[in-house]
N, C-alpha and C positions, 0 to 999 in steps of 0.2 A: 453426465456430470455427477461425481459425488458431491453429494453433502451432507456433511457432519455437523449437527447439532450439539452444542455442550450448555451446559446450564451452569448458574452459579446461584443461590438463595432464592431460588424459583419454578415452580413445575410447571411443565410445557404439556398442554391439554391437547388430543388428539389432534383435534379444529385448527387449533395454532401454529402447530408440527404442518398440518397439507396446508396449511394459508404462506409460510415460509418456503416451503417445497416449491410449492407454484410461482410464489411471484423471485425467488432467485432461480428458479428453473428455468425461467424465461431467457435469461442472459446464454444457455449454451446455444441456441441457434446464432448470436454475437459470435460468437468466440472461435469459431470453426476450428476448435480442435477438441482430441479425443483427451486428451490429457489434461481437462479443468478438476480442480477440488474445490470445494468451497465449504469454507467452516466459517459457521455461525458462532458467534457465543452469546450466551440471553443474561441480564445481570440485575439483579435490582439494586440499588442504590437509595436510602431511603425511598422516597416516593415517585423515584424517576427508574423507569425500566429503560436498561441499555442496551441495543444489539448491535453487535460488531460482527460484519462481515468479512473475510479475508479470501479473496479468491487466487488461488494460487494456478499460472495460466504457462506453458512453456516456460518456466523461469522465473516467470515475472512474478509479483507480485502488486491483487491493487486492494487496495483496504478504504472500508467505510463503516460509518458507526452514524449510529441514530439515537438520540435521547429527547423522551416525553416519556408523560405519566400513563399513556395507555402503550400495551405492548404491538399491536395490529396497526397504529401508529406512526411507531418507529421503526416497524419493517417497511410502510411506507416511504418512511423518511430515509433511512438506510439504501433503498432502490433507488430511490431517485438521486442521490449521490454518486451509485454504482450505475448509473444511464450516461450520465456524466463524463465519469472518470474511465468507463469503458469506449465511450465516444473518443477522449483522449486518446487512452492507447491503440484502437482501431486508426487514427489519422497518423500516430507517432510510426507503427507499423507499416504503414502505405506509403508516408513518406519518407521513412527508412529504406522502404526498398524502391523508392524511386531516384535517392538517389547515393551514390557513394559516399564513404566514411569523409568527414571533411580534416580539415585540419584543426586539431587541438591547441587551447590554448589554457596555459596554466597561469593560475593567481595562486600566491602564498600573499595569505593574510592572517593577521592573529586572531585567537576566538579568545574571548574573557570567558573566564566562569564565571555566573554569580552564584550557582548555588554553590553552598561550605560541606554540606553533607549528602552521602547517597542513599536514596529511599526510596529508588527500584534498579533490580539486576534485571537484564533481560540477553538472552543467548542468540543465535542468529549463524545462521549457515551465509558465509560469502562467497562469491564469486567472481572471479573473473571477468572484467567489462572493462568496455573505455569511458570516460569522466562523460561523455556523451550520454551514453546506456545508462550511468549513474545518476545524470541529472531527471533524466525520463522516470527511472524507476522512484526517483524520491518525489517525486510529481506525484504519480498513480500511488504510491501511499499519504500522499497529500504531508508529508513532512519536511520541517524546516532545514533537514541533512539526511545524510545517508552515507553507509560506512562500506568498502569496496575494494576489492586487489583489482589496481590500475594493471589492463594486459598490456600496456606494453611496458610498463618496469617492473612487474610484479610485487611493488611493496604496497600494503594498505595505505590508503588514500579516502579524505572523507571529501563531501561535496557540500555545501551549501546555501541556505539562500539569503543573501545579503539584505540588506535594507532599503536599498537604491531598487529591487525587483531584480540583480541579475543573478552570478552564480559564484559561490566563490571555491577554489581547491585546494585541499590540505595536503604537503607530501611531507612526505619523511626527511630532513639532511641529513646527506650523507656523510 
């Protein structure tokens, strides 16, 4: 497993560097494959130190993040979210391949904005998936949507998670 450490208004002491090493190093025997990256990033925020994990797994992506005032802490905290959400994707993978692709089903529903103005850009490489794969992958990033080229129309497509707990899908009209 790689992993890449970054820092953002904080220096990472040797001890801290092998105490992150070891306890997300744990997760490649999980993961049984050759192709895991994992980047850290360390952040302080006033008085609260942040670590955001991103492990990038055949494709997938699963994302966790940890905040408290000590940093050794929050790599605790950050793990045990990644136990979690690695558990997820090891059951979603087993029974993906237990069983065949099912049948899709679409909702178009409207999304309101409330915010008026934008106060982060963020870029992202997409994929190819079905709304299935889609709703898996915004799982294991633990977020409220996810943005995706539906394979079988090819136009972007977002997915989301409604209110009620289900799922809802955004397409294009044509």
């Amino acid at each position: 497993m790689k992993i890449t450490i970054k820092t953002r208004n904080v220096d990472v002491t040797d001890a801290l560097r092998k105490y992150i090493e070891k306890r997300i190093g744990k997760f490649d025997r999980f993961l049984n494959t050759d192709t895991v990256e994992a980047v850290v990033t360390i952040s302080v925020e006033r008085f609260t130190h942040k670590i955001d994990v991103l492990f990038k797994v055949d494709g997938h992506l699963i994302q966790a993040e940890g905040r408290t005032e000590d940093l050794y802490s929050a790599v605790d905290q950050v793990v045990e979210k990644l136990e979690k959400q690695i558990l997820k994707y090891k059951e979603k993978i087993q029974n993906k391949n237990k069983k065949e692709a099912g049948k899709t089903s679409s909702v178009i529903s409207e999304f309101e904005s409330t915010s008026k103005r934008i106060v982060k850009y963020k870029k992202f490489d997409i994929r190819p998936m079905t709304p299935e794969e889609a709703v898996d992958q915004m799982e294991l990033l633990d977020k409220d949507f996810f943005i995706f080229v539906n394979s079988f129309t090819g136009d972007v497509n977002v997915v989301y998670r409604r209110k009620d707990g289900n799922y809802g899908l955004i397409e294009p009209a044509k």
